[in-house]
Every structure is written in C-alpha cells, then in structure tokens.
C-alpha positions as CSV (number, residue, x, y, z in Angstrom):
1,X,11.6,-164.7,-55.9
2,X,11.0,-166.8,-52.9
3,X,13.4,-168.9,-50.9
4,X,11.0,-171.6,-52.0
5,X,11.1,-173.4,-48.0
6,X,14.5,-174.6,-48.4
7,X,15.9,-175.3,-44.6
8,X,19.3,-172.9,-44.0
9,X,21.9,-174.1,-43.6
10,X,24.1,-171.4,-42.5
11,X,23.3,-168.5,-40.4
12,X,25.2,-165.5,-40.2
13,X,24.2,-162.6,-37.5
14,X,24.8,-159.6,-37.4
15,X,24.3,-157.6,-34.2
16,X,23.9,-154.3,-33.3
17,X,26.5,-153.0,-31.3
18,X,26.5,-148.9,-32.3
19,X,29.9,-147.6,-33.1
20,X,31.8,-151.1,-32.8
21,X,31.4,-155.3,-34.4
22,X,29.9,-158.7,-34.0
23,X,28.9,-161.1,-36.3
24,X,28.2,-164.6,-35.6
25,X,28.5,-167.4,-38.6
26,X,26.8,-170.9,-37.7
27,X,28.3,-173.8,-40.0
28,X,26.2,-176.4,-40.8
29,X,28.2,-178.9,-38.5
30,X,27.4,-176.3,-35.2
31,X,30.3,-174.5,-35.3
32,X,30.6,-170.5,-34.7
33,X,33.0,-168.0,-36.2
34,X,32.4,-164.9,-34.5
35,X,34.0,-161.5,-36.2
36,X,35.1,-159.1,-33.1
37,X,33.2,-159.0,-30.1
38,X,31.8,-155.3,-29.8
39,X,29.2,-154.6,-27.0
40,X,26.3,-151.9,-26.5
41,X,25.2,-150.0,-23.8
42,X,23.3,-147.0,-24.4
43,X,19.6,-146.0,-22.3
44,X,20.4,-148.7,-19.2
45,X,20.6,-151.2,-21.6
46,X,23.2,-153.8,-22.1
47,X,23.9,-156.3,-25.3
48,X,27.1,-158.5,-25.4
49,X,28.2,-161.6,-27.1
50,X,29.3,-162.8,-23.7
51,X,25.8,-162.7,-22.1
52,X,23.9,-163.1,-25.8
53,X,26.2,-167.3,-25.9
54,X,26.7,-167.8,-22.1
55,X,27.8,-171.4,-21.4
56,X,28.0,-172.2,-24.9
57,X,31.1,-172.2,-27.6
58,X,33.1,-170.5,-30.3
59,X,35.2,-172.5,-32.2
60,X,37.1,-169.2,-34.0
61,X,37.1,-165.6,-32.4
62,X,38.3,-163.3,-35.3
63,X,39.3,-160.0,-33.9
64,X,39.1,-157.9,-37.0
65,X,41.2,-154.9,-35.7
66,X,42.9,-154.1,-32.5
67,X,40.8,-151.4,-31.1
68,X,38.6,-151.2,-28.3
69,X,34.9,-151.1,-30.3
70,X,36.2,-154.1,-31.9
71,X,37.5,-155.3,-28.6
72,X,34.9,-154.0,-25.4
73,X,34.1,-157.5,-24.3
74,X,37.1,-159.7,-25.0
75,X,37.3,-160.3,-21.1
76,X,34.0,-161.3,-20.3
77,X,33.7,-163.2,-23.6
78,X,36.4,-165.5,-22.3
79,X,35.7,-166.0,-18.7
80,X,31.9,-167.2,-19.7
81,X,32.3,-168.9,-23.6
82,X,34.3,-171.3,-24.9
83,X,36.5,-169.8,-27.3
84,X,38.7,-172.5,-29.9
85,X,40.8,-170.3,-31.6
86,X,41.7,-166.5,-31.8
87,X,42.6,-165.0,-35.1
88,X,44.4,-162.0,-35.4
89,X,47.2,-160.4,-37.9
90,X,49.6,-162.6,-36.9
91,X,52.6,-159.6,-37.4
92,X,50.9,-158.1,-33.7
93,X,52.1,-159.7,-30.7
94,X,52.3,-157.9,-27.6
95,X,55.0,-155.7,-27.9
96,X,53.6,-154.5,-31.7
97,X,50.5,-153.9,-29.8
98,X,52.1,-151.6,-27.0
99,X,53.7,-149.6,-30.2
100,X,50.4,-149.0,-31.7
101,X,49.0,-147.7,-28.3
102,X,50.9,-144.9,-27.0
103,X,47.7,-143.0,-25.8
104,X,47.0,-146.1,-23.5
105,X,44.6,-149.2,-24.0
106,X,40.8,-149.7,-23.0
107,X,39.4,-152.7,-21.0
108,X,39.1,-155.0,-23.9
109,X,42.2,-154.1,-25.6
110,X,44.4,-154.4,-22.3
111,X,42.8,-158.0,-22.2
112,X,44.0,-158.5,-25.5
113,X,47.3,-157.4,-25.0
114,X,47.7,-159.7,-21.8
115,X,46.4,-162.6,-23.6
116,X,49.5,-162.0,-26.5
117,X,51.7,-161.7,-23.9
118,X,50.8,-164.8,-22.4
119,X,53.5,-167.2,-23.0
120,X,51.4,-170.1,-22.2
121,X,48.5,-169.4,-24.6
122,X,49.5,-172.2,-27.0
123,X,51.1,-172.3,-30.7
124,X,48.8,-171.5,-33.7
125,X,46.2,-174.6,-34.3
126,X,44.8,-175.7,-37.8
127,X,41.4,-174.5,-38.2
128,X,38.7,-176.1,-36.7
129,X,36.2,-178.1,-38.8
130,X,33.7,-175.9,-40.6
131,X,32.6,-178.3,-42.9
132,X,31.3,-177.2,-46.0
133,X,32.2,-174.1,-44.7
134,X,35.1,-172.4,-46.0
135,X,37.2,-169.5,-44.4
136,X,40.2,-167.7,-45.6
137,X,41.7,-164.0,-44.4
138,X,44.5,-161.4,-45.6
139,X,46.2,-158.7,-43.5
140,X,48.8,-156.0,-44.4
141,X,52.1,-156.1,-42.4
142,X,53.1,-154.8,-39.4
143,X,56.3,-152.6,-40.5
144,X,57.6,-150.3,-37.9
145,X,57.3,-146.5,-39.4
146,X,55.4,-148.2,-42.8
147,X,52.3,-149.5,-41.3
148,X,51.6,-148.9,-38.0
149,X,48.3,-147.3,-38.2
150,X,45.9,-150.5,-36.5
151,X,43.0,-149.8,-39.4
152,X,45.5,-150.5,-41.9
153,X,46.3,-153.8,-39.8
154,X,42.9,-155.2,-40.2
155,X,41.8,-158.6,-41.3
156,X,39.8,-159.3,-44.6
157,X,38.0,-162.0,-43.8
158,X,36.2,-164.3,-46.3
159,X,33.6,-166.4,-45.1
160,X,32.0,-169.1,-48.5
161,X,29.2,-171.8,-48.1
162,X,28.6,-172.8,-52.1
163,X,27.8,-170.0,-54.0
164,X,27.7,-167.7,-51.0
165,X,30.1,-165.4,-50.1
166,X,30.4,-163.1,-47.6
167,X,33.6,-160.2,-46.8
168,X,34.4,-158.7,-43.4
169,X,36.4,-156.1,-43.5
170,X,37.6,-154.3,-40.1
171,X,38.5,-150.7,-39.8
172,X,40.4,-150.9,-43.4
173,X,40.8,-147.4,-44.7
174,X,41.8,-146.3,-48.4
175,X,45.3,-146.4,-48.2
176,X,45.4,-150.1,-46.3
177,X,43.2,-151.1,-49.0
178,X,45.8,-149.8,-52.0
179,X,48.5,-151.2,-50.0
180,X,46.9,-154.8,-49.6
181,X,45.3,-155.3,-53.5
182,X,49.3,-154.9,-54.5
183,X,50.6,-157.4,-52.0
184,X,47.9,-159.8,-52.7
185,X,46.9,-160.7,-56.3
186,X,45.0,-163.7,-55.0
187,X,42.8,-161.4,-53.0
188,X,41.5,-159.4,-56.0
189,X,40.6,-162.6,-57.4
190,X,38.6,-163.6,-54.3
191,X,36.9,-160.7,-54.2
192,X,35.1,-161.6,-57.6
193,X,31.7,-163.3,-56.7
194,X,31.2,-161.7,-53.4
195,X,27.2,-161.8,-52.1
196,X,27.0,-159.2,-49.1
197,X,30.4,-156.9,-48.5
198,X,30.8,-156.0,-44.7
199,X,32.0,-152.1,-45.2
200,X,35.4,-150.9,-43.5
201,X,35.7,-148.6,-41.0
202,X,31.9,-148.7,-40.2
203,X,31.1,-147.3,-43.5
204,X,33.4,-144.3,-42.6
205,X,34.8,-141.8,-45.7
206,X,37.9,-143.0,-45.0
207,X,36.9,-146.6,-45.6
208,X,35.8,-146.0,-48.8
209,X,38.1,-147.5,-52.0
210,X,37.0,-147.1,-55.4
211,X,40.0,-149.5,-56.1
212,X,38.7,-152.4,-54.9
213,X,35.0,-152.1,-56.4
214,X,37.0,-152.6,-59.3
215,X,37.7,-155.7,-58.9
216,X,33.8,-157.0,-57.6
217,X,30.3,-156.0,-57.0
218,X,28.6,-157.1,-54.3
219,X,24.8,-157.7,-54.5
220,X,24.5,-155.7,-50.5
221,X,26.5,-153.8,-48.6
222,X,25.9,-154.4,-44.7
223,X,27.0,-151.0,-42.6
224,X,27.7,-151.8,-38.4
225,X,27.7,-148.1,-37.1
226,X,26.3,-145.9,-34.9
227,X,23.4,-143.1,-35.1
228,X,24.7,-140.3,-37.7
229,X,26.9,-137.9,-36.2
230,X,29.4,-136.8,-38.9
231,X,29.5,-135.8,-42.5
232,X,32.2,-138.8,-42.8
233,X,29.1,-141.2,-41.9
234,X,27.1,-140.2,-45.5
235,X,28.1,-143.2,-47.2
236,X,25.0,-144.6,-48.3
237,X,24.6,-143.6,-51.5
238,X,28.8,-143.9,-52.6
239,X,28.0,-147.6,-52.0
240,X,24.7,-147.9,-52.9
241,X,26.1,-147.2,-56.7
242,X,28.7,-149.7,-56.6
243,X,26.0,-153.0,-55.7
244,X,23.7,-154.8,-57.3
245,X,21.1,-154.9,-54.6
246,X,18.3,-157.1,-53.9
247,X,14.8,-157.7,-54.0
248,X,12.5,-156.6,-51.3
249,X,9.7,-159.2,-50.6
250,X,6.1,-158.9,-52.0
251,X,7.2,-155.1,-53.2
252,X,9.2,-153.8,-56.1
253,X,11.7,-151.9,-54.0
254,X,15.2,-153.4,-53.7
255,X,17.9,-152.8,-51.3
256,X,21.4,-151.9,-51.5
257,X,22.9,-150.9,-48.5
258,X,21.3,-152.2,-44.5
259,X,22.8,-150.7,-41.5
260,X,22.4,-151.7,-37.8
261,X,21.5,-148.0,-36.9
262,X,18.3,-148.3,-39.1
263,X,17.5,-151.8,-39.6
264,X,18.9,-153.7,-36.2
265,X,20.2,-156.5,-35.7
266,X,19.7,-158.6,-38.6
267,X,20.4,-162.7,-40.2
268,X,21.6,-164.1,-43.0
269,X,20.4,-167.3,-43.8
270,X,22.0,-169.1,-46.7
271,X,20.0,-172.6,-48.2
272,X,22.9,-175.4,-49.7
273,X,21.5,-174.0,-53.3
274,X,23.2,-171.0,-52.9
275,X,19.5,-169.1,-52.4
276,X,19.7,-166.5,-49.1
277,X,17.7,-164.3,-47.5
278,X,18.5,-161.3,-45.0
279,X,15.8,-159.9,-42.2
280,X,16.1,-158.1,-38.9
281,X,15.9,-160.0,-36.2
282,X,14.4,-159.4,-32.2
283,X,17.7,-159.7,-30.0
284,X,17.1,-159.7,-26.1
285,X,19.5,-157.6,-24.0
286,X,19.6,-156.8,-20.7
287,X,18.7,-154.1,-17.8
288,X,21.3,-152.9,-16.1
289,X,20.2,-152.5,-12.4
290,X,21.6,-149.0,-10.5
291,X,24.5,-149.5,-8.2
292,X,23.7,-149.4,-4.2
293,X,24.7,-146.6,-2.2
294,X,28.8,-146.3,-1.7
295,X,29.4,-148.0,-5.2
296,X,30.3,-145.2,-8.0
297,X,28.8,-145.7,-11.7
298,X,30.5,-147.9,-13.7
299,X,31.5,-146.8,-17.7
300,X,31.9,-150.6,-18.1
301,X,28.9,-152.9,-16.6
302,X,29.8,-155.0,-13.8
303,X,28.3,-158.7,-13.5
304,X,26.9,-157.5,-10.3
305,X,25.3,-154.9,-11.7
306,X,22.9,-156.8,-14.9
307,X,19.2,-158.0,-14.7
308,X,18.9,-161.0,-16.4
309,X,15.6,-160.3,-17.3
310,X,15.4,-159.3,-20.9
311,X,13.4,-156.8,-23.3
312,X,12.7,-158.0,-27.0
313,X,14.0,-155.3,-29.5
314,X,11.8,-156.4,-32.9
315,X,12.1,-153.7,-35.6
316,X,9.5,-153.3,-38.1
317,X,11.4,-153.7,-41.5
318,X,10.3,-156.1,-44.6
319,X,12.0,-159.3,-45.4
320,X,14.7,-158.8,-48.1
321,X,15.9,-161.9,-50.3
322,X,19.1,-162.2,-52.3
323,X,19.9,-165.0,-54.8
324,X,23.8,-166.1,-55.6
C-alpha cells in the first residue's frame, strides 16, 4: 500500500528533543504551527527550533503546557524567528503562572512569564490563514485550589488536513483527562477519526486514560520522550492495544507506537487524498564549542558558545505508511 507519488501537501515534524516537545506543521499555503519549543543538549550537542528555522517564520507558537521541557527555548525562539501568534490556556496570565511556580521558574518559563506580563504584547488575534488547514484546541480551567496542577492545564490540540487528523496532547494526566471529556462533549466527538495521537505526559503512566480510548482509536501513537529511566516510562504496549497501527513498507510487520528515543526525529507527510506516510528523518544540530579560560560552563548554551557547523543524525529505520 503505496503512497502511489502523490506530492504532500502537509508536513508535520516531529523532533527529538529527549524529555521535552516540538513539532512543526507546514500548511499547504507555507504557514508553520509549531507545538512547544523543547530543545536538546546531551554529548556536546545542541538541537533547537531557534537555530533548526533561523531567520525564517511561525505563524502560531502553541505552548502545550507551561513547564520548562515544553518551554527551554522560548527566548531564543523569539529573538531569531518570527513568531505570529502564541497560544496558550488562555485562564494563565502572569499572575496564575507565578501561583503555579512556587519552587521558582527555569529560563524558558521566566521568558514566558515576562512575555504575559507584558502589557504591550497585544490583544488575542484571529488565527492566521492555514488554508485547508484546520486547527482547533481545548483546555481545563484554571480554578484556584481545583486545578492548579500545570499538566492538567494543558492544551489538546487538533491539527485536520481532509481526512487527516492529528492530536497533541501536552503533559495531560488521567485526572485532567476525566475532568476535560465532562466539560467538553464536543471534544469526545472530535476525537472520533483521529490518524496519529501525540501521547500526554511523554507517554508517562500518569498520562495514560482508558476513558478517552473510549471514545477513538487512533491508527499510531507518536511518544516524545527521553531514554528509559523509570517503570512509569513502559507504556508501549498499554497503547499499542488501544491502536490500529500501520503497515510497514515492503514487510508484513505493522507499527503501533514510534518514539523519538528509538526512532528520531521523524515526518509526517499527508497527500490532499487523505493517504500519509511517517519516516525518520536526518536532522542537523550543532557542536557546542568549550568555553575559553575565565568563562564557567554554561547548563544553557550561549550564542557565543555554538559551532554552526553541523553533524547529520540519519537513523536506520524502515518507511512506515498509514492510510485515513
């Protein structure tokens, strides 16, 4: 079951950034959605959505939840792209924020946090133009002493082209996700035809809701996590039962569940039939040079600190195709 040579005609990436988010959804029309803006650095290495689309645009910057792996390069992201619009649960504003964030806030967050508190930052804007590209979210309330837990507070966000469908879904954990299919009887109705479910909470145990496979069964699950660590990471096979999978290319194996710790970075690209395919995909990053004598190591990699020369990353996997 080929894609029969049909030209895409919208791409969605998913990076690699361990223990944290991005994805990156090109419209037909050019325009970029980009789910959270996570970074890696791990071996002297550095990948980041700020480096990856220097110079160029994001029309909508959808930050799933309001923690820092979701967060890390929210300030370089908008000192060197072009950003449209931020999304976030629109019940957060600064001083929510500060509430959920008693322990303090990391680089990214704190950036965050300024950026609410900006009074200047401009009224909410219709969406930009996606074209046949449609994009829709839900969110559980902020309620002081209800929910105040900032995985609860994540975004669901749908992201349709035709047939295709595809569901972020933050850091939402069981309860959130209880909480949320009450409030919203329009969502359980959305959820119904789904291609390729991002899993909450980085495929976490507590991300897990046999509720809301009631109500849909997606043909892949898509896992953006770290290398194994914990038990609560051993979700593979609680959501391998609960999809349909998909055909693996010139083999008669199918997949159910891809993660980025074992498969990479990887793209989605979906043809105006509704056909789509999903493969790894090389992503350069960059080489981050050591600091001269007198400067101290940084935890978070300074500009004058990165080779721009980059290494290719091109895992070995075979092509996997999905049909909606």
């Amino acid at each position: 079951m080929g894609g029969g040579g049909t030209e895409a005609a919208v791409k969605v990436e998913i990076f690699d950034v361990n223990h944290g988010q991005c994805a990156v959804a090109t419209s037909p029309n050019g325009q970029r959605i980009m789910a959270d803006c996570g970074d890696r650095l791990s071996d002297g290495r550095w990948w980041a959505p700020s480096m990856h689309y220097c110079g160029q645009s994001v029309a909508l910057l959808a930050l799933m939840n309001l923690d820092e792996d979701h967060l890390s390069n929210f300030p370089l992201l908008t000192k060197y792209i072009s950003v449209g619009q931020i999304l976030t649960n629109h019940t957060i504003g600064a001083r929510e924020l500060q509430l959920l964030k008693p322990q303090g806030m990391g680089r990214g967050t704190g950036a965050v946090y300024d950026w609410m508190a900006n009074p200047f930052r401009g009224l909410p804007a219709p969406l930009p133009d996606f074209g046949p590209v449609r994009v829709w979210w839900y969110y559980n309330h902020f309620i002081q002493g209800v929910t105040e837990d900032t995985n609860d507070l994540s975004l669901v966000l749908f992201i349709q082209y035709g047939r295709f469908k595809i569901v972020f879904s933050g850091d939402m954990e069981e309860r959130g996700w209880r909480r949320l299919l009450l409030l919203c009887p329009q969502l359980r109705l959305d959820l119904m035809g789904t291609n390729v479910f991002v899993a909450s909470h980085h495929g976490r145990e507590s991300g897990c809701s046999a509720e809301l496979f009631e109500f849909f069964r997606p043909e892949l699950v898509i896992i953006s996590d770290a290398e194994r660590q914990y038990g609560t990471q051993e979700t593979d096979d609680w959501y391998r039962q609960r999809c349909l999978g998909i055909p693996v290319i010139g083999t008669s194996d199918r997949r159910y569940v891809m993660t980025t710790r074992s498969d990479g970075s990887m793209q989605i690209d979906v043809a105006p039939d509704g056909r789509w395919t999903i493969r790894p995909v090389p992503v350069p990053d960059w080489e981050l040079s050591p600091p001269r004598q007198g400067f101290a190591v940084a935890t978070y990699p300074s500009e004058r600190f990165i080779r721009r020369s980059s290494r290719t990353i091109s895992p070995d996997r075979a092509l996997a195709i999905g049909h909606a």
